[in-house]
Residue frames relative to the residue before (quaternion, step in Angstrom):
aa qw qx qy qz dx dy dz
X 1.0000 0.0000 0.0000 0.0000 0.00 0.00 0.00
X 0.2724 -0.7064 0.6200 0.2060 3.90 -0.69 1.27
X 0.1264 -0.7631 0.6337 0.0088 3.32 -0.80 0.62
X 0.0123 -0.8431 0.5329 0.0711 4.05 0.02 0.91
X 0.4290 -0.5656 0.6977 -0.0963 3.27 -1.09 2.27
X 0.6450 0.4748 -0.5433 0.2518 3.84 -0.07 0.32
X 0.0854 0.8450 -0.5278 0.0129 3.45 -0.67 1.19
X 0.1250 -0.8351 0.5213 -0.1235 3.34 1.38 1.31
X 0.5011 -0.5602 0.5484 0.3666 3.33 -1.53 0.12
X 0.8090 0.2593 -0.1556 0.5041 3.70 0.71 -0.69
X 0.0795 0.8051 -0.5617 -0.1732 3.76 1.31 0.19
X 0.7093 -0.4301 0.4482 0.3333 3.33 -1.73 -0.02
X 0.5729 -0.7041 0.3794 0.1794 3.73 -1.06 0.77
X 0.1360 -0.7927 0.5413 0.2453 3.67 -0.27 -0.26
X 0.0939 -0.5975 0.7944 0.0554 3.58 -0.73 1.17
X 0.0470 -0.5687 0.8184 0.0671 2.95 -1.64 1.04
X 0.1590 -0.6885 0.7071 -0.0266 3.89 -0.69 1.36
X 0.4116 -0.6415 0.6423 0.0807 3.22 -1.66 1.21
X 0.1193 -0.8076 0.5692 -0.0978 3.59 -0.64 0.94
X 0.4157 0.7072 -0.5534 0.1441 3.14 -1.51 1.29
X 0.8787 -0.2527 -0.1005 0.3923 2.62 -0.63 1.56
X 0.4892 0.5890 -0.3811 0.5182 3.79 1.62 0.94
X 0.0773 -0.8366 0.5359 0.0825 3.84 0.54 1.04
X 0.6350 0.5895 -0.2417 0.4369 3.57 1.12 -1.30
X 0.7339 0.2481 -0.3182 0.5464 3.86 0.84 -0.15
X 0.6194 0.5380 -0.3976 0.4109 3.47 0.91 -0.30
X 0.5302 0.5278 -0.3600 0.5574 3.83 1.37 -0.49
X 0.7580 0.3946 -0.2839 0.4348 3.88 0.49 -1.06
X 0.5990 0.4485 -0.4284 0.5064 3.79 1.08 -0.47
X 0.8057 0.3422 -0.3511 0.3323 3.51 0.44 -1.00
X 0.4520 0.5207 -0.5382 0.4847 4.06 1.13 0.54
X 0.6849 0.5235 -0.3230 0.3905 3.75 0.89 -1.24
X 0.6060 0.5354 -0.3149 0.4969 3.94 1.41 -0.40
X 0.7004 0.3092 -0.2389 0.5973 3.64 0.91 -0.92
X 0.6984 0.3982 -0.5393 0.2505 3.30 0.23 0.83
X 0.5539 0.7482 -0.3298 0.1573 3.24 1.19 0.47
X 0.6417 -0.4751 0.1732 0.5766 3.61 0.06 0.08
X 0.7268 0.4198 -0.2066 0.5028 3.43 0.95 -0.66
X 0.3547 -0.8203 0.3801 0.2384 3.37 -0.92 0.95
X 0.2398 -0.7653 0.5973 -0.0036 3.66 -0.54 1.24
X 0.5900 -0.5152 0.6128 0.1047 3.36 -1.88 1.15
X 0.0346 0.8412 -0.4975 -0.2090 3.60 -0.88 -0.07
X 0.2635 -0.8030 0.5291 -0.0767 3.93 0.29 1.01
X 0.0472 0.6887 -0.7234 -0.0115 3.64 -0.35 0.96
X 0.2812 -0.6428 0.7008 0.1289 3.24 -1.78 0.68
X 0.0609 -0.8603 0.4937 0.1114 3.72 0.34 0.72
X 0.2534 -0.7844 0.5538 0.1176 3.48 -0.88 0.57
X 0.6056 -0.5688 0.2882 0.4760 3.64 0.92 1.39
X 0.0464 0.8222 -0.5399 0.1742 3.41 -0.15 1.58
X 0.0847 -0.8920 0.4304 -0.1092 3.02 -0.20 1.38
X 0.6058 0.5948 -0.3944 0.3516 3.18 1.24 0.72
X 0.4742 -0.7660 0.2920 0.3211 3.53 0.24 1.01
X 0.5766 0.3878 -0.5040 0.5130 3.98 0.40 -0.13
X 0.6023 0.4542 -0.4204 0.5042 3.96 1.01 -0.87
X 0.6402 0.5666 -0.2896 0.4305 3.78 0.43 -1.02
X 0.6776 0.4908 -0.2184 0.5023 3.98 1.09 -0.78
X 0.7161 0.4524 -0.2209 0.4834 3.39 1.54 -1.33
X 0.3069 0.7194 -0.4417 0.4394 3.85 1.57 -0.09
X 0.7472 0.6292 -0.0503 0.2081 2.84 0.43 -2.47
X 0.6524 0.6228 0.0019 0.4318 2.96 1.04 -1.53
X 0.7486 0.4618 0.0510 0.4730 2.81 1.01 -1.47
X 0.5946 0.2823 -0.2774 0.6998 3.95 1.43 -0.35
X 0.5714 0.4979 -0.5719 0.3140 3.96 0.97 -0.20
X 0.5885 0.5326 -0.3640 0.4874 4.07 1.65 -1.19
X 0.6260 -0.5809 0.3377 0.3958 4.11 0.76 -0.12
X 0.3924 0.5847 -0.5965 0.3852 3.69 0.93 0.58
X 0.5033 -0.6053 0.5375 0.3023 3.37 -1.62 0.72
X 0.0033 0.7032 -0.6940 -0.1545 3.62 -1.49 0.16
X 0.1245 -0.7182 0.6744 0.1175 2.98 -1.50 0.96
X 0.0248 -0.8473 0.4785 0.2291 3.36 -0.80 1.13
X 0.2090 -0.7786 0.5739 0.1441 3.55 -1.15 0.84
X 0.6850 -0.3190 0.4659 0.4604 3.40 -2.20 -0.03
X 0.7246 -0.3626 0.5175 0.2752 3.46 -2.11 0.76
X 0.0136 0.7460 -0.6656 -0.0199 3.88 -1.34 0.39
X 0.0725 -0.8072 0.5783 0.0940 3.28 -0.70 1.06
X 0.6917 0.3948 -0.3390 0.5008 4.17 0.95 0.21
X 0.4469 -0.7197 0.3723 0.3791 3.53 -0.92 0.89
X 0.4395 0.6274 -0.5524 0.3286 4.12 1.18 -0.08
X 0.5496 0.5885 -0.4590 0.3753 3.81 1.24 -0.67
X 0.4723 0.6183 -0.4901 0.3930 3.49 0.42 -0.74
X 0.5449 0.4417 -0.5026 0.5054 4.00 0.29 -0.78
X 0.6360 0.6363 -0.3848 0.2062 4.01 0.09 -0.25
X 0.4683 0.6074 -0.4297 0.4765 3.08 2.01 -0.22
X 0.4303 0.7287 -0.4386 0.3024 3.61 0.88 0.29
X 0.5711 0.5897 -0.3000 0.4859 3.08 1.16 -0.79
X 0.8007 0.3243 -0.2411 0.4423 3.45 0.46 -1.20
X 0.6998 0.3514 -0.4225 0.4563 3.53 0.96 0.07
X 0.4426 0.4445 -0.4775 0.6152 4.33 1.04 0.56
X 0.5530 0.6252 -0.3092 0.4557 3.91 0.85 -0.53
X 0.7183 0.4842 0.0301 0.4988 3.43 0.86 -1.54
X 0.8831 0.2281 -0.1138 0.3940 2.86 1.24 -0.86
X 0.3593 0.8064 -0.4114 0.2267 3.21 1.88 0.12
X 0.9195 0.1221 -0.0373 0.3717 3.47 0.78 -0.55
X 0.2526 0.5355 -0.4024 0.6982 3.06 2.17 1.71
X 0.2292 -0.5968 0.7238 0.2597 3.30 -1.31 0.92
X 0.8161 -0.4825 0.3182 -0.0039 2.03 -2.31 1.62
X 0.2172 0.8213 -0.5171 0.1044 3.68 -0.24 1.17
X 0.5626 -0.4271 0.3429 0.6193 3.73 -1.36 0.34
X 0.0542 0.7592 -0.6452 -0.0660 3.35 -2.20 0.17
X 0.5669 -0.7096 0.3855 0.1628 3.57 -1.15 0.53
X 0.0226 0.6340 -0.7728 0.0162 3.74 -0.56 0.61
X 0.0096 0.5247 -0.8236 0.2151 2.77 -2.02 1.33
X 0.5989 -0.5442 0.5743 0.1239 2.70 -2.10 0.12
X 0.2946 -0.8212 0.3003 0.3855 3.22 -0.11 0.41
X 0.5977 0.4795 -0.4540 0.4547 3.82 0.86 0.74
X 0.4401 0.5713 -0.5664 0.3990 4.02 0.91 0.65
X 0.1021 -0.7309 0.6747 0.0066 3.52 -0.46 1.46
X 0.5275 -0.5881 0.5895 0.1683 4.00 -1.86 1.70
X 0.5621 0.6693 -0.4828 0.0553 3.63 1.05 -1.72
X 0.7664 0.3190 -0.3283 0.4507 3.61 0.72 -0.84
X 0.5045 0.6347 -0.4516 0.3724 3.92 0.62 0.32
X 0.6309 -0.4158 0.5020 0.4207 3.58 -1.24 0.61
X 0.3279 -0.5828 0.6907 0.2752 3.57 -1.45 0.68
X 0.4951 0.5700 -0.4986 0.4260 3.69 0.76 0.37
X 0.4761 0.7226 -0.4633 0.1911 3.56 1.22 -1.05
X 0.6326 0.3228 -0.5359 0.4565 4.18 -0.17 -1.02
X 0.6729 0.5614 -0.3355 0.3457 3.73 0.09 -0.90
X 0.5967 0.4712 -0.2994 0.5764 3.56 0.85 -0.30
X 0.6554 0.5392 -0.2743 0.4522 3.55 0.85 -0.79
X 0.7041 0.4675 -0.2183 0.4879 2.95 0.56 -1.48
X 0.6525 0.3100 -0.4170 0.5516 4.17 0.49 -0.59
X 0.5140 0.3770 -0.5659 0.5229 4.46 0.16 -0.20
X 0.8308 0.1544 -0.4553 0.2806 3.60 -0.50 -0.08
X 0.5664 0.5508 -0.4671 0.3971 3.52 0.81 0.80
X 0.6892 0.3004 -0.2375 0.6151 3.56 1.93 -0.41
X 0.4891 0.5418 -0.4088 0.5478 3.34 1.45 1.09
X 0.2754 0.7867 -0.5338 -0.1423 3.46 0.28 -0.56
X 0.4467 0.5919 -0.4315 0.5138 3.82 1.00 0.12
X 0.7878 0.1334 -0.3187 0.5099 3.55 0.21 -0.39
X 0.7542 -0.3396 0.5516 0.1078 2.47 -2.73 0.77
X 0.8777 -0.1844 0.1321 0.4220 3.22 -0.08 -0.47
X 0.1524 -0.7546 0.5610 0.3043 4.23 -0.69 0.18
X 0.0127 -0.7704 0.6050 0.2007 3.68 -1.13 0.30
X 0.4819 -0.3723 0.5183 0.6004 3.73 -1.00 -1.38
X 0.5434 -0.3963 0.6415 0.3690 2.63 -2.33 0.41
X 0.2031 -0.6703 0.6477 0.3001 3.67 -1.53 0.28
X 0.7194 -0.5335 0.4066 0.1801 3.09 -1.30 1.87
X 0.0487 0.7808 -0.6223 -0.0267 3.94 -0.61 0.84
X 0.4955 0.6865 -0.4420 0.2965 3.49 0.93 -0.87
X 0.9012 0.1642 -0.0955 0.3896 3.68 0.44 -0.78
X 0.2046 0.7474 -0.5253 0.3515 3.04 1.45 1.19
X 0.0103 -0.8634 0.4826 0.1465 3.56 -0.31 1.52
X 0.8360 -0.4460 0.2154 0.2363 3.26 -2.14 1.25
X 0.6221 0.5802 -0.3287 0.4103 3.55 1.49 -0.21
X 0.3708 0.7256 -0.3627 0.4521 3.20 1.61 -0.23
X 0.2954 -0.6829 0.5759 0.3387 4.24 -0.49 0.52
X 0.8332 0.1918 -0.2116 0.4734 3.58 -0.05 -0.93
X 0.2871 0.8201 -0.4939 -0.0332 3.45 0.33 1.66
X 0.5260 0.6226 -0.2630 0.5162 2.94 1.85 -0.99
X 0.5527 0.6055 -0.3437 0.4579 3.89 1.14 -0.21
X 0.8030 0.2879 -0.1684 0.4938 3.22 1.00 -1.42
X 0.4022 0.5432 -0.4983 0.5431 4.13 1.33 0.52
X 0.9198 0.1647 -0.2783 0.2222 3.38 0.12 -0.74
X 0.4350 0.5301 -0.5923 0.4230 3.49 1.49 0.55
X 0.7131 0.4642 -0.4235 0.3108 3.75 0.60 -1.02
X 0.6716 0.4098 -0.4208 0.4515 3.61 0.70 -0.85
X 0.5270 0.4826 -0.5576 0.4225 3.96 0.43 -0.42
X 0.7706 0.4624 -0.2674 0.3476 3.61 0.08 -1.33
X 0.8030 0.1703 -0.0602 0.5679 3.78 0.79 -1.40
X 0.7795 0.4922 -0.2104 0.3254 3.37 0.07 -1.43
X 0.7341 0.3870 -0.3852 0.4036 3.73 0.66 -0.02
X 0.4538 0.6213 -0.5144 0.3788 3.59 1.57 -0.01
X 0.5146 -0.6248 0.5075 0.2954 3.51 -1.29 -0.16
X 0.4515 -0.6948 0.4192 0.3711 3.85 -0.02 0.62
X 0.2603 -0.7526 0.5936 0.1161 3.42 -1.38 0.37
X 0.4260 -0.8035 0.4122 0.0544 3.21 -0.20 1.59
X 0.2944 0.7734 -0.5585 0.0565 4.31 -0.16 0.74
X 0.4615 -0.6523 0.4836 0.3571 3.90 -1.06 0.59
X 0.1005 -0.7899 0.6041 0.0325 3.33 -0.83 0.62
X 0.6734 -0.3109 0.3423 0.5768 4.11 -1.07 -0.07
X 0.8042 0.3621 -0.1656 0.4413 3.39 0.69 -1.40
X 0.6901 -0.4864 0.2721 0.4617 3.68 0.74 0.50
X 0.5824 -0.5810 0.3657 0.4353 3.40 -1.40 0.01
X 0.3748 -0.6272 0.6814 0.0430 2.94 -1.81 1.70
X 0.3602 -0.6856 0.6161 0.1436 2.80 -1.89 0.28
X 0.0646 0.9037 -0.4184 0.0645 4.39 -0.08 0.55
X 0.1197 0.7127 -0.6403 -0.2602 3.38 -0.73 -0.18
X 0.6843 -0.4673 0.5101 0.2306 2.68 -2.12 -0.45
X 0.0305 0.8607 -0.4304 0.2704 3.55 0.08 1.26
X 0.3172 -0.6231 0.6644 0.2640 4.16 -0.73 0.06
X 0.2991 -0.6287 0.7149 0.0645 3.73 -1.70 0.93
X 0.0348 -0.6681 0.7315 0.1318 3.47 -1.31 0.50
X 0.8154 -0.2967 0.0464 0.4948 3.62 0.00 -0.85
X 0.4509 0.6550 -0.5232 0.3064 3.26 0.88 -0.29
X 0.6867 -0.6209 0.1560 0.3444 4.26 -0.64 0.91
X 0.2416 -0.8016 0.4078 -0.3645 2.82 -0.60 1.35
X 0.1148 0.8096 -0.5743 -0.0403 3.84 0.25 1.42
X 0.2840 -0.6863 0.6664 0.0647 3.61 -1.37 0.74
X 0.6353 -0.5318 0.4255 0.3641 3.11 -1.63 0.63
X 0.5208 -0.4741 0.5261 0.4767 3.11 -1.63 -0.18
X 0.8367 0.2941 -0.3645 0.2839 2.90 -2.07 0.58
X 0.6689 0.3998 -0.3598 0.5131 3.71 0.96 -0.92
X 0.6312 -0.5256 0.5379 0.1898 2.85 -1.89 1.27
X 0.3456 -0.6602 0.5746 0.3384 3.76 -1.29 0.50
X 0.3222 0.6527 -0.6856 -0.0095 2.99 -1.64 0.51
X 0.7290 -0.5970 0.1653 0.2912 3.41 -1.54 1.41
X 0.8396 0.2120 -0.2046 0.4564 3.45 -1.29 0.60
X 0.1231 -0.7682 0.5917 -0.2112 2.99 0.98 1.83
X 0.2764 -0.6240 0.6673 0.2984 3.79 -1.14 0.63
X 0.0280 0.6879 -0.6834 0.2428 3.43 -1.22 1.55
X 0.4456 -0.4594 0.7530 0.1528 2.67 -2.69 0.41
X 0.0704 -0.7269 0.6590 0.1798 3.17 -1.50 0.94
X 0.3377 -0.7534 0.5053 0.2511 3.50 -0.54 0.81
X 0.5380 -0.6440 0.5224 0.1514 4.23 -1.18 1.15
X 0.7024 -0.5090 0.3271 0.3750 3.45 -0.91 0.10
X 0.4902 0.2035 -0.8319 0.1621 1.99 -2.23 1.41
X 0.6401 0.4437 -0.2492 0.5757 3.72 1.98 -0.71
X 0.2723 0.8018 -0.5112 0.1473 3.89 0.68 0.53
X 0.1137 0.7478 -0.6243 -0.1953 3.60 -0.68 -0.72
X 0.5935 -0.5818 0.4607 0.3115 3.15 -2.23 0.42
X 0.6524 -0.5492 0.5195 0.0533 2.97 -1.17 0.08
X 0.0185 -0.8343 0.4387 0.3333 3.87 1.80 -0.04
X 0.6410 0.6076 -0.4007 0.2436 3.75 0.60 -1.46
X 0.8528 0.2571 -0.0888 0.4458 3.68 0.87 -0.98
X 0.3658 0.4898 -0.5720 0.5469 2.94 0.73 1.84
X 0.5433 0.7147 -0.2893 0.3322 3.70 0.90 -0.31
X 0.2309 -0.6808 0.6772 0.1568 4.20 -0.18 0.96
X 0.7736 -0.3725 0.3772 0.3472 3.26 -1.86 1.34
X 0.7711 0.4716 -0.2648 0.3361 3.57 0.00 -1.29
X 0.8054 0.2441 -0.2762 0.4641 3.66 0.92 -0.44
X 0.1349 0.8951 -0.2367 0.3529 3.24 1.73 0.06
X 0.7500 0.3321 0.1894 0.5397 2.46 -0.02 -2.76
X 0.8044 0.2375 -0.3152 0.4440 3.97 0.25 -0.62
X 0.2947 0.7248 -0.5781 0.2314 3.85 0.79 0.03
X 0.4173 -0.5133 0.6245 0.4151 3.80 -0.99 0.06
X 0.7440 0.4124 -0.4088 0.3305 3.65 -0.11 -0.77
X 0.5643 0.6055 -0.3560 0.4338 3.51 1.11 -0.82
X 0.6762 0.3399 -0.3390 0.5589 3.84 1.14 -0.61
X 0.6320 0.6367 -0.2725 0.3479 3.66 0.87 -1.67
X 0.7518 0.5146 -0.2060 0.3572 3.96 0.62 -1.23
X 0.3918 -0.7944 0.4131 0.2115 3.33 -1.33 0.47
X 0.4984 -0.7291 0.3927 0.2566 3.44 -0.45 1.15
X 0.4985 0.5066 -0.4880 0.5067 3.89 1.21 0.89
X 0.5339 0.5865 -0.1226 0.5966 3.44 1.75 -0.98
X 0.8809 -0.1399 0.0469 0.4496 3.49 -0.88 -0.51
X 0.6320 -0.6511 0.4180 0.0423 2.65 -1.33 2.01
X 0.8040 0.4073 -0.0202 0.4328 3.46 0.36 -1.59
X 0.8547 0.1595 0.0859 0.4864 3.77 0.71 -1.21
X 0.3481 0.4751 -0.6170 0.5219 3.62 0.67 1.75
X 0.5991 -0.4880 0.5915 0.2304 3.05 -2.00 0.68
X 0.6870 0.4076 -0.3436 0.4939 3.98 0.74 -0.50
X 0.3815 0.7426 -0.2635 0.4832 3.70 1.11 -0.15
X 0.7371 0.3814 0.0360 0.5567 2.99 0.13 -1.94
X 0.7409 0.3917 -0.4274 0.3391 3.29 0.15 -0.46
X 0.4790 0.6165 -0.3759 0.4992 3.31 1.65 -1.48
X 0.8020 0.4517 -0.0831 0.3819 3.76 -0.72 -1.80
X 0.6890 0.5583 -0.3834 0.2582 3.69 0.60 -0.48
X 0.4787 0.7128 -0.1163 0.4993 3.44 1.48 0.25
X 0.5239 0.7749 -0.2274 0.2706 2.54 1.17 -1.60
X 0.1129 0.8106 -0.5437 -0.1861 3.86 -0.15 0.09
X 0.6984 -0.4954 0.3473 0.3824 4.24 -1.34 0.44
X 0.0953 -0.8688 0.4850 -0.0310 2.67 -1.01 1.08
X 0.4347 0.6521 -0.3908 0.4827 3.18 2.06 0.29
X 0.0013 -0.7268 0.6339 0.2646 3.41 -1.62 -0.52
X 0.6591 0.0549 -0.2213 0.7166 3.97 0.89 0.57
X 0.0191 0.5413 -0.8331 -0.1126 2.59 -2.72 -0.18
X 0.4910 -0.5512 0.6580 0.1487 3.35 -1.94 0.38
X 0.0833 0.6808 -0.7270 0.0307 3.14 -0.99 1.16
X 0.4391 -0.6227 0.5656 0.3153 3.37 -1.75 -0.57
X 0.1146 0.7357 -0.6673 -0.0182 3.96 -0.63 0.08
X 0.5921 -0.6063 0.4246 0.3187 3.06 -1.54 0.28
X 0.3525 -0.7813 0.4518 0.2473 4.12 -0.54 0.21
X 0.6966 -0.5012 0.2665 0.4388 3.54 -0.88 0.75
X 0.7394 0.4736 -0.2628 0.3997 3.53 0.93 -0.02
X 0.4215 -0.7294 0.1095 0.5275 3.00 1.83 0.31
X 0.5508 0.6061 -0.3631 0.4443 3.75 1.62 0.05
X 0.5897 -0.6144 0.4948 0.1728 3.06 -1.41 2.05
X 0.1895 0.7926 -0.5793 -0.0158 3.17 -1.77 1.22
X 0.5228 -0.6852 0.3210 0.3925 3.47 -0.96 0.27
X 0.1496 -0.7282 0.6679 0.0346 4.03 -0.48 1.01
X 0.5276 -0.6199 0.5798 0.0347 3.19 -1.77 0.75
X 0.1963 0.8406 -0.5037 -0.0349 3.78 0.02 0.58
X 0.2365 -0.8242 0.4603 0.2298 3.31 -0.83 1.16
X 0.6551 -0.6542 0.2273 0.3018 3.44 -0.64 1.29
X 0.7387 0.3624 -0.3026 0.4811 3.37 0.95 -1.34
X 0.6248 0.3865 -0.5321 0.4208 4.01 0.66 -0.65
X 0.6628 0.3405 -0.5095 0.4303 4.10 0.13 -0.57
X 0.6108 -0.6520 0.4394 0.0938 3.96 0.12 0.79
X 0.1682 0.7371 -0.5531 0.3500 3.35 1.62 1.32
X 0.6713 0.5361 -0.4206 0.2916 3.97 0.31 -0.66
């Protein structure tokens, strides 16, 4: 019986990352997590991957010391609530700390290595939300992507058209709104079980991340195993029944709010109108 005695001041995180059958984004998220300042666990929840480069990248991965749990196939997205198991699993005999679920295609690389740390203090000057994550980065989602005009106008309807909210933190003034998580990454308190559409804060740049699916030209897209392999209750961005629905699809925004930094090196919010920055 492991019994964990670490009662550091900053212990290490758990990412518990959902997995299936996508080895290439699960290898680039988990390098883009262990580079942050703060040290973090990695915990795959596999959903019965059965594609061998995804089945090799598992492998590989529990040989460097991440955990894998492997589970049974899911084909509805209420299953997802099963990553519970592996994180009451994980935790039966570890005291009880915050921890992360994600997907396994939210990628940190462009986020502050300060980012879990930023999180982690918003949910102490949050205490209303569930859980804090990143915004996911839309501005440079390029037009070769198929489901792009699909994926501008759920994200700006949902996030991008709110106006940011501006608080001072240890680490200076952030920017957040107020928003619900499902899986995309996401730290949670200790003790409380995950489940989807956590009330939360997403936090604006410098703490953003990408998104893997919508960086992806037609050709790898369309030949990916998961893009054939996945279930179209399940994965939002990369199924053939998806795509077929959404590929049409035509904008329906005209602005969004982002944050960038200003010639003085202090972070502000800027207005971009959709049709002059050349989204249509």
């Amino acid at each position: 019986m492991k019994i964990d005695f670490d009662l550091t001041r900053s212990p290490a995180i758990p990412i518990f990352i959902i997995s299936f059958n996508r080895g290439a984004f699960l290898e680039r998220c988990v390098r883009s997590y262990q580079r942050m300042n703060r040290r973090v666990k990695i915990i795959i929840h596999d959903n019965g991957s059965d594609d061998p480069a995804t089945i090799a990248i598992l492998e590989k991965l529990e040989r460097e010391g991440c955990k894998v749990y492997r589970r049974g196939k899911i084909s509805d997205a209420n299953e997802l609530i099963n990553v519970n198991e592996t994180i009451a699993s994980y935790f039966k005999f570890r005291r009880k700390r915050r921890y992360v679920v994600t997907d396994c295609d939210i990628d940190l690389s462009i986020a502050s290595p300060k980012s879990l740390d930023v999180y982690d203090h918003l949910l102490d000057l949050f205490p209303d939300a569930e859980s804090v994550g990143p915004m996911l980065k839309i501005r440079d989602i390029p037009k070769y992507y198929p489901l792009y005009k699909s994926a501008m106008n759920r994200h700006i309807k949902q996030f991008w058209q709110k106006i940011p909210e501006w608080s001072e933190t240890k680490f200076g003034t952030i920017a957040t709104i107020p928003c619900t998580i499902d899986t995309t990454f996401a730290l949670i308190r200790a003790g409380e079980p995950f489940f989807r559409q956590k009330k939360a804060r997403r936090v604006y740049y410098p703490y953003e991340a990408r998104h893997l699916d919508w960086y992806q030209d037609n050709d790898a897209y369309r030949s990916s195993n998961y893009f054939q392999t996945s279930s179209k209750d399940v994965a939002h961005w990369s199924n053939q029944t998806v795509h077929d629905e959404f590929v049409k699809e035509e904008l329906e925004c005209d602005h969004l709010y982002y944050v960038e930094m200003d010639l003085d090196g202090s972070l502000k919010t800027r207005r971009e109108d959709i049709l002059g920055y050349g989204f249509t």
